[in-house]
C-alpha positions in Angstrom: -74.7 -36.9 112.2 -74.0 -39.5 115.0 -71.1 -41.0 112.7 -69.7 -37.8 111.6 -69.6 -36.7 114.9 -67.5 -40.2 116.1 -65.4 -39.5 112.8 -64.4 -36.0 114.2 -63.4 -37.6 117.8 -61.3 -40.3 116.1 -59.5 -37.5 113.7 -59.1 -35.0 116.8 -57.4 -37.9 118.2 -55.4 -39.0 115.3 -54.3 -35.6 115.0 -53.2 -35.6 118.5 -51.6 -38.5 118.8 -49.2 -37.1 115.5 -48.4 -34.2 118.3 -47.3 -36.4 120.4 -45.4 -38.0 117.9 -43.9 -35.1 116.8 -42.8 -33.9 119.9 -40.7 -37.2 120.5 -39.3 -36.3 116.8 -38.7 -32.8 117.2 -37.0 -33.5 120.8 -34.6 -35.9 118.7 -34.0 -33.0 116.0 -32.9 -30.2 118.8 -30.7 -33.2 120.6 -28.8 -33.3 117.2 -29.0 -29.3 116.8 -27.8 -29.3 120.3 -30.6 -27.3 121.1 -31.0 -28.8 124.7 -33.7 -25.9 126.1 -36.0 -27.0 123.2 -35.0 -30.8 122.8 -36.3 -30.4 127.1 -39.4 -28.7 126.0 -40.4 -30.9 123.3 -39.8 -34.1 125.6 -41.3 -32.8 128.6 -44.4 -32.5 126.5 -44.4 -35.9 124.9 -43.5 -37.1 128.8 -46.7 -36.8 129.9 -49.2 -37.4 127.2 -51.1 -40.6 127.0 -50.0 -41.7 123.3 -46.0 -41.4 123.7 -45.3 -41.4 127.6 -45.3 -45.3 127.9 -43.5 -45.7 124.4 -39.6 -46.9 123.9 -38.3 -44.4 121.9 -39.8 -41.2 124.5 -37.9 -43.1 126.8 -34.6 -43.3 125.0 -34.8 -39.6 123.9 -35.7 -38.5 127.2 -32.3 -40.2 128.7 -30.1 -39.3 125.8 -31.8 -35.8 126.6 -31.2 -35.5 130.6 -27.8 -37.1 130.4 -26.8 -34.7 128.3 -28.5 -31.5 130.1 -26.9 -33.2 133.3 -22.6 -33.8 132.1 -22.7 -31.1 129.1 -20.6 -28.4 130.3 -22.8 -25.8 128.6 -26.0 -26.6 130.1 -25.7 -25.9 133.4 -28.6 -23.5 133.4 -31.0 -26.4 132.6 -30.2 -28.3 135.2 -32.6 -28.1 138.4 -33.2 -30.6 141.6 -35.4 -32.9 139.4 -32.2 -33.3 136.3 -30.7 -36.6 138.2 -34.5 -38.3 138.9 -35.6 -37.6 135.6 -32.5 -39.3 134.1 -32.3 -42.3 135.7 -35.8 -42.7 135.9 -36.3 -42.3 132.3 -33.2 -45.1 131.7 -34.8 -47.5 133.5 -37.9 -47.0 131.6 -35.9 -47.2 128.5 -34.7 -50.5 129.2 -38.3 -52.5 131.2 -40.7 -51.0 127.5 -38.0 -52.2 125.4 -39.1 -56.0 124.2 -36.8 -55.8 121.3 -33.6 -55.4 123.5 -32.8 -52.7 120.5 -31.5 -49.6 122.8 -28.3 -50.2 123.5 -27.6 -47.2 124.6 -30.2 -47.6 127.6 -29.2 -51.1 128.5 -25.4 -49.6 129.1 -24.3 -46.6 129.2 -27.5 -44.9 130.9 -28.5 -47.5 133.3 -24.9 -47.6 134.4 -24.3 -43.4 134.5 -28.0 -42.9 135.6 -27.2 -45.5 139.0 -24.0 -43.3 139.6 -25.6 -39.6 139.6 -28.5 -41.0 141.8 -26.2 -42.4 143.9 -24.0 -39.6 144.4 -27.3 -37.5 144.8 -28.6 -40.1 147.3 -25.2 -39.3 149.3 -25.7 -35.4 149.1 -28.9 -36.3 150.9 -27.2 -38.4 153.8 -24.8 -35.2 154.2 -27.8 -33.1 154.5 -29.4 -35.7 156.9 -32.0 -36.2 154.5 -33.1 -39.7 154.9 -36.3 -39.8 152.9 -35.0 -38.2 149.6 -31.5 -40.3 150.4 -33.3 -44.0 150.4 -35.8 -42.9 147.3 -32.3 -42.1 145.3 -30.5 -45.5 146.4 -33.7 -47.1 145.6 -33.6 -46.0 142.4 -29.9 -47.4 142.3 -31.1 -50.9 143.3 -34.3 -50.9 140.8 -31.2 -50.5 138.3 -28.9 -53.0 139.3 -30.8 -56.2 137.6 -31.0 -54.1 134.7 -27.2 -53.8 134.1 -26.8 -56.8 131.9 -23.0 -56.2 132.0 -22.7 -56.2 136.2 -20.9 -52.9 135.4 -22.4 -51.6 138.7 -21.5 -54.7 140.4 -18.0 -54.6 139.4 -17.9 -51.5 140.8 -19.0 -52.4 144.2 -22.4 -50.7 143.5 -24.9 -53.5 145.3 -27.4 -53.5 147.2 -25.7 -54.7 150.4 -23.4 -51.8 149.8 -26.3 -49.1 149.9 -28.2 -50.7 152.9 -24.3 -50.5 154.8 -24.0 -46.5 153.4 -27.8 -46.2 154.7 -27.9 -47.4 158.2 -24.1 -45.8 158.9 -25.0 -42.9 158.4 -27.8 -42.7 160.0 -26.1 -44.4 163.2 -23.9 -41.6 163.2 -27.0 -38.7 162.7 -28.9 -40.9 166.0 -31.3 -42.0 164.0 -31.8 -45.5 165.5 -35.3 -46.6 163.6 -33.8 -46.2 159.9 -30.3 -48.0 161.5 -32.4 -51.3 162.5 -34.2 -51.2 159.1 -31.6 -51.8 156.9 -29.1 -53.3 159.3 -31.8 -55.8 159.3 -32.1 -56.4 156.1 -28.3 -57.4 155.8 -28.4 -59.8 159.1 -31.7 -61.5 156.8 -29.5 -62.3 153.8 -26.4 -63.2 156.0 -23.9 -60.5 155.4 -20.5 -61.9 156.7 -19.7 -58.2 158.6 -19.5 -57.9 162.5 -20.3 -54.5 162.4 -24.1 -55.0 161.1 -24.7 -56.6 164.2 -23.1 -54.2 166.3 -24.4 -51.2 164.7 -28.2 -52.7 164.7 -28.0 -54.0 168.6 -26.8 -50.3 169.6 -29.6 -49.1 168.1 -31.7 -51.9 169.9 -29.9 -50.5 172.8 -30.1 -46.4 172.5 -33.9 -47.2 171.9 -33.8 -48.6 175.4 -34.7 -52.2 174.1 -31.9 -53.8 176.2 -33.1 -57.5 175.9 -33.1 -57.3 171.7 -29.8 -55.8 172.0 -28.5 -58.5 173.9 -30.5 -61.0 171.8 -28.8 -59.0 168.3 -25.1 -58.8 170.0 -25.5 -62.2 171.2 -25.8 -63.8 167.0 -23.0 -61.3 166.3 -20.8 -63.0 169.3 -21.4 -66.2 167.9 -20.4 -65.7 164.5 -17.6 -63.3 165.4 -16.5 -64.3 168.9 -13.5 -62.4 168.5 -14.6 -58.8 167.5 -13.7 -56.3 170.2 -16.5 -53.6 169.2 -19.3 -56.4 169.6 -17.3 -57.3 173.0 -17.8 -54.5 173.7 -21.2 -53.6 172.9 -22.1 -56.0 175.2 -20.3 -55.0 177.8 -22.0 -51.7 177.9 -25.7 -53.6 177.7 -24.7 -55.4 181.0 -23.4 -52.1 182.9 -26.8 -50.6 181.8 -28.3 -53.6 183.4 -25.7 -53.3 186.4 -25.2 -56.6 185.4 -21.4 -57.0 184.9 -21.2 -60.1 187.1 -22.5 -62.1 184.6 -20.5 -60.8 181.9 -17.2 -61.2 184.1 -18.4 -65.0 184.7 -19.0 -65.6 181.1 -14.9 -64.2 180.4 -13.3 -65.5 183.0 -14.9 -68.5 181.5 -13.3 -67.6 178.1 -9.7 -66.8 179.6 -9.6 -70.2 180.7 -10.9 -71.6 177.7 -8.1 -69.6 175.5 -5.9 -67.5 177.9 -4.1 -66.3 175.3 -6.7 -64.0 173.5 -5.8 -60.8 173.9 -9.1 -59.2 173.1 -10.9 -60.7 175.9 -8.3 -60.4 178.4 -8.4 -56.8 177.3 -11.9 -55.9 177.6 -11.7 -58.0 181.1 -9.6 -54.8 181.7 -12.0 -52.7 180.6 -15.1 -54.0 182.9 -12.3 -53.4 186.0 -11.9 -50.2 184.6 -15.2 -48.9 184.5 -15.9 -50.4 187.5 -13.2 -48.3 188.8 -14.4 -45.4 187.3 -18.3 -45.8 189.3 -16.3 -45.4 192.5 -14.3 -43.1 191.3 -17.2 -41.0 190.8 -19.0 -42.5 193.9 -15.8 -41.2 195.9 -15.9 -37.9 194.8 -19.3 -37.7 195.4 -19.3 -38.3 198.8 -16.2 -36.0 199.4 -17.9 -32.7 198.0 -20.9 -33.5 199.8 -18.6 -34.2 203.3 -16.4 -31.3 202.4 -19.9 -29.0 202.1 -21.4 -30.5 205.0 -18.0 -30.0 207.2 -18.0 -26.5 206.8 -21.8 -25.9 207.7 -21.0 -28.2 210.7 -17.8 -25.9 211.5 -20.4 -22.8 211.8 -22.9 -24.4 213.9 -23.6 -22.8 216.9 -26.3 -25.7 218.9 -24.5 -28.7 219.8 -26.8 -31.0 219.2 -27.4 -30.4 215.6 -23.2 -30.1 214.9 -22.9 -33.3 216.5 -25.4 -34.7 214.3 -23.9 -33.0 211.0 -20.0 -34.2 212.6 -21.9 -37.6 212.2 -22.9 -37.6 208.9 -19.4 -36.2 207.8 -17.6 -39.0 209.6 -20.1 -41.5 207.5 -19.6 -40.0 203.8 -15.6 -40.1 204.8 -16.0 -43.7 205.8 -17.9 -44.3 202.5 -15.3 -42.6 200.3 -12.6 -44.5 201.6 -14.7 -47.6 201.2 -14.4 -46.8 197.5 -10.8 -45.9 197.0 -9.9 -48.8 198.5 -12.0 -50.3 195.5 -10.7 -47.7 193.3 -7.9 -49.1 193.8 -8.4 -52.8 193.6 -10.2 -52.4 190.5 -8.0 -50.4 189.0 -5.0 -53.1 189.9 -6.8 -55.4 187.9 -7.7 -53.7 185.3 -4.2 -52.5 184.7 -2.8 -56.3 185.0 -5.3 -57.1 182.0 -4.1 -54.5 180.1 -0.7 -55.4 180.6 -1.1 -58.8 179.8 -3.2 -57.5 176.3 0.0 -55.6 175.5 2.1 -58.7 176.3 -0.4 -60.9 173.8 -0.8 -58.7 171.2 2.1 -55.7 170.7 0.4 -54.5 168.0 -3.1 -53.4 169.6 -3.4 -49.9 170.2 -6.6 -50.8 172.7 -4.1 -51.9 175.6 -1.7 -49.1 175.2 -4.2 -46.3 175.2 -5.6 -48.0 178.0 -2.8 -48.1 180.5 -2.2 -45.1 179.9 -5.4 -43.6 180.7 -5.6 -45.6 184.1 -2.3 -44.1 185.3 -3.2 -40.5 184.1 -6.8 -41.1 185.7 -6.6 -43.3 189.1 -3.0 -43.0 190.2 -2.3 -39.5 189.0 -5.2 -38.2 190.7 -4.2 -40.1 194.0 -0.9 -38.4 193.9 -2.7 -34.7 193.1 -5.0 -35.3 196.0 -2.2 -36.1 198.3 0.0 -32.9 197.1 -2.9 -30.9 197.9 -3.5 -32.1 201.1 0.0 -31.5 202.2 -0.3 -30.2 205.8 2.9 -27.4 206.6 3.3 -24.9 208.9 6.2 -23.1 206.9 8.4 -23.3 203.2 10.4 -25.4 204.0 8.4 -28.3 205.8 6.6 -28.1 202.8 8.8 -28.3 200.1 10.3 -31.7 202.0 7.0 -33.2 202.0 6.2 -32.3 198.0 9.5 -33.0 196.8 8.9 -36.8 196.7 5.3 -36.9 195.9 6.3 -34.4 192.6 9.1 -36.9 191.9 6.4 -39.7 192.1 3.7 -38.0 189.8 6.7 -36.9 187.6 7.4 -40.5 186.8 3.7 -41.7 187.0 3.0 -39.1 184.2 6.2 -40.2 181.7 4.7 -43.3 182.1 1.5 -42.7 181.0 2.7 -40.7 178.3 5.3 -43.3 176.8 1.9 -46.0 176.6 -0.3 -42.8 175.1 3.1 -42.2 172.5 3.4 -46.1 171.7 -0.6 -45.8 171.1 -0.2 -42.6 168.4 2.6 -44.4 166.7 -0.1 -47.4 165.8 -2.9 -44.9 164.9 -0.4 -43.4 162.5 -0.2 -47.0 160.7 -3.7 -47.5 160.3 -5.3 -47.6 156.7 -7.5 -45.0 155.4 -8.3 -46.6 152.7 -12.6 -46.2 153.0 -14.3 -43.4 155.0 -15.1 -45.9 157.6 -11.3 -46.5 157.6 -10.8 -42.5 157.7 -13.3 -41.5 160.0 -11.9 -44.4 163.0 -8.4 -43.0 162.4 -9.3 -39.6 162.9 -11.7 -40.3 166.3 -8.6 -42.3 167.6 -6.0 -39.6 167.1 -8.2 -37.2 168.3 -9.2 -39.4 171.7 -4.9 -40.2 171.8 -4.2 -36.4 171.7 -6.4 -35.3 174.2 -5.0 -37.6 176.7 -1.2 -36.1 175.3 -2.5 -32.8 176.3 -4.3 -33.5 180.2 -0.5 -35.4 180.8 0.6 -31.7 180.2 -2.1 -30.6 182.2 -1.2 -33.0 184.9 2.1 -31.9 184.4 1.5 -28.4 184.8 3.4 -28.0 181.4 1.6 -25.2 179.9 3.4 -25.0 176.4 3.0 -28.3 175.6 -0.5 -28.1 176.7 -1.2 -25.4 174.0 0.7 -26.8 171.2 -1.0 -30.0 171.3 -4.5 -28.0 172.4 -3.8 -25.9 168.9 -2.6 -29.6 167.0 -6.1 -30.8 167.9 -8.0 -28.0 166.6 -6.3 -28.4 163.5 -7.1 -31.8 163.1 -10.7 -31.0 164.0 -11.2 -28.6 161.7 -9.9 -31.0 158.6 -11.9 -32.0 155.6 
């Protein structure tokens, strides 16, 4: 009985083992029928049974059967979120059981079409923000790239340096720092020649409040690139978290006399006097609304001790915003002299246009504003003598500011859009140039040019 009853087992598992079997052959017979709904069935069945799910030719049916559910135009209603995965995972499992090297089909065509619907899928994810799903598809990509024994992915610029650079972008652009140092880090290991890894990764370093790795991070990048403006940059912004700018003015005055004529780092010289210009800028505005507010309670004070005492703190928050208009406007002198000479270097650079003329439309225009409203007149006409000039002055400030923010536009308008990188920096500098065009209107007091370039920038917004 004890044999018979092992006989039975062994025959129950004969005859299951044919099912399986079957179902692999009956998948291939609806594929040919193009009976896809069945030929789905029949594989999904043989997919997860222990006698045909590890064999070559599941595989290869379930590929052929997915690829086709996924670009047939008729079988749009058997496709579901799980189509692409299946596909490509079933492709590369095709290709690693396949010791013979006898499905072609598997080793080309699907490994190759498989990569470019996960890809694309992996993309849909980055749109949605979703990071997990978004690396699981590109990892499916780079499991696949050995495989292609033709580098049909690699000709193609599918890699996997490529992926890592579409991974961390976007997530730089979503905030999400942790993902960006991953696989910016993984680039900077194998020694991508790309200034923007760097940059991108000691950001990150820096928006996680990790100032000394950023500096460490944008530090390599400088020395390998010692001539890109956005890692310049970069560290520029780590020493003015660190209120450190001294040292970064030391190290380019150091530079300037090294190579005096680089315009980069005479421009973004410039740039520290700027934004140094713009701290007391804000410093001296500061201190007049708080004098201004403090004034007027001291105007309705009625005990004399206590007005003298808030006349005294007026008079010191005056003597404080003078103190930094004066270095308003030494700062701003220099940085407008840098920015001059960047021009002079380098016609070409949009940086140095833009640049002057933000510092006119900021500093000098709003000197001029402050002094037209602060025109003292006891009738019309004293008045109109004493604005007359000062119009005439802000008149021509203003046309100057907007010439430099014109001669800017006109380089924007050159640059290539040939990547979405390309695309997207075009668009964020025609958008920053534009705005600028429309507060000279402002300043102007030039309301329909105001709108029409308000309206233009909506548009421009609102593009695909």
């Amino acid at each position: 009985m004890k044999r018979l009853f092992l006989a039975a087992i062994t025959c129950v598992a004969c005859i299951t083992a044919n099912a399986q079997r079957m179902n692999v052959e009956s998948a291939i017979i609806a594929l040919r029928e193009s009976d896809l709904k069945a030929a789905k069935e029949f594989i999904d069945k043989a997919a997860v049974h222990e006698e045909s799910k590890n064999t070559t030719k599941m595989w290869a049916t379930r590929a052929a059967i997915y690829d086709t559910i996924l670009h047939g135009p008729d079988y749009v209603s058997l496709r579901d979120t799980n189509t692409v995965e299946q596909f490509v995972i079933a492709a590369r499992q095709c290709v690693e059981t396949d010791v013979k090297k006898k499905e072609t089909y598997c080793s080309g065509l699907a490994i190759i079409q498989s990569s470019f619907d996960a890809y694309n899928r992996a993309y849909d994810y980055l749109q949605l923000k979703d990071y997990t799903n978004a690396v699981k598809f590109f990892n499916y990509v780079i499991k696949n790239i050995p495989l292609d024994k033709d580098e049909q992915l690699k000709k193609n610029n599918l890699t996997e340096n490529r992926i890592y650079e579409a991974i961390y972008r976007s997530a730089y652009y979503d905030q999400d720092f942790k993902t960006v140092l991953e696989y910016s880090q993984k680039l900077i290991n194998v020694g991508i020649n790309d200034p923007g890894v760097y940059y991108f990764n000691g950001d990150s370093y820096l928006s996680l409040g990790d100032t000394a790795k950023a500096l460490e991070v944008l530090g390599q990048g400088r020395k390998l690139f010692p001539d890109d403006k956005y890692l310049l940059n970069a560290e520029l912004n780590v020493y003015l978290k660190l209120n450190k700018t001294d040292i970064l003015l030391n190290k380019l005055n150091e530079a300037i006399e090294i190579s005096p004529d680089n315009h980069l780092i005479v421009y973004v010289r410039g740039n520290i006097y700027d934004k140094m210009a713009a701290d007391r800028f804000k410093k001296e505005r500061d201190y007049t609304i708080e004098a201004d507010k403090i004034a007027k309670k001291a105007k309705n004070e009625k005990v004399p001790a206590t007005k003298a005492k808030l006349d005294k703190e007026v008079k010191n928050l005056r003597m404080m915003a003078d103190s930094m208009n004066r270095e308003i406007k030494r700062f701003a002198k220099l940085a407008e002299a840098d920015y001059s000479k960047s021009i002079e270097l380098n016609p070409e650079s949009m940086d140095g246009y833009y640049a002057m003329g933000a510092i006119l439309n900021n500093y000098a225009n709003a000197e001029l504003a402050d002094k037209i409203n602060n025109i003292q007149a006891t009738t019309q006409t004293e008045y109109d003598k004493k604005y007359a000039p000062l119009k005439k002055q802000q008149d021509e400030l203003l046309a100057r500011a907007l010439k430099y923010f014109e001669d800017a536009l006109a380089i924007v308008e050159n640059m290539s859009e040939s990547d979405a990188d390309k695309r997207r920096e075009k668009k964020s500098n025609k958008l920053a140039i534009l705005e600028s065009i429309k507060s000279v209107y402002g300043n102007k007091g030039d309301e329909v040019k105001f709108m029409e370039y308000k309206n233009l920038i909506e548009s421009i917004e609102n593009e695909e």
